[in-house]
Phi, psi and omega in degrees: 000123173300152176295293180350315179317275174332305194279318169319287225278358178273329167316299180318297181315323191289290191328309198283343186269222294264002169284317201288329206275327193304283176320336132330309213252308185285318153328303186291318203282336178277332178292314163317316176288329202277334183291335158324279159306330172299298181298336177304321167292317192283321165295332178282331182260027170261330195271325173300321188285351224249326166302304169311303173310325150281342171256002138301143186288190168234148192289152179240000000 
C-alpha cells in the first residue's frame, strides 16, 4: 500500500470519528435543551400550584 494510500485512508477515518464525535455532541445538546425545558415546564407548574394553593383559604 502506497503512502498516499495510507494517507487517504487515515483522512477518511479522521472524517468518519469526527462526523460521529459531532452527532455525538448535537445528541448531548438536544438531550441537554430537552431536561431544560422539562424542569423549566416543572417550575411553572410548581409555581402555578403554589398560587393556587395561597388563594385557598385555609381549613380550620
Amino acid at each position: 500500500m502506497s503512502s498516499e494510500q495510507q494517507e487517504r485512508q487515515a483522512m477518511q477515518y479522521v472524517e468518519r470519528s469526527s462526523i460521529l464525535t459531532v452527532r455525538t455532541l448535537l445528541k448531548l445538546l438536544e438531550w441537554s435543551a430537552m431536561q431544560a425545558l422539562v424542569q423549566d415546564s416543572a417550575y411553572k407548574v410548581g409555581v402555578q400550584k403554589l398560587e393556587e394553593l395561597l388563594q385557598k383559604p385555609l381549613l380550620n
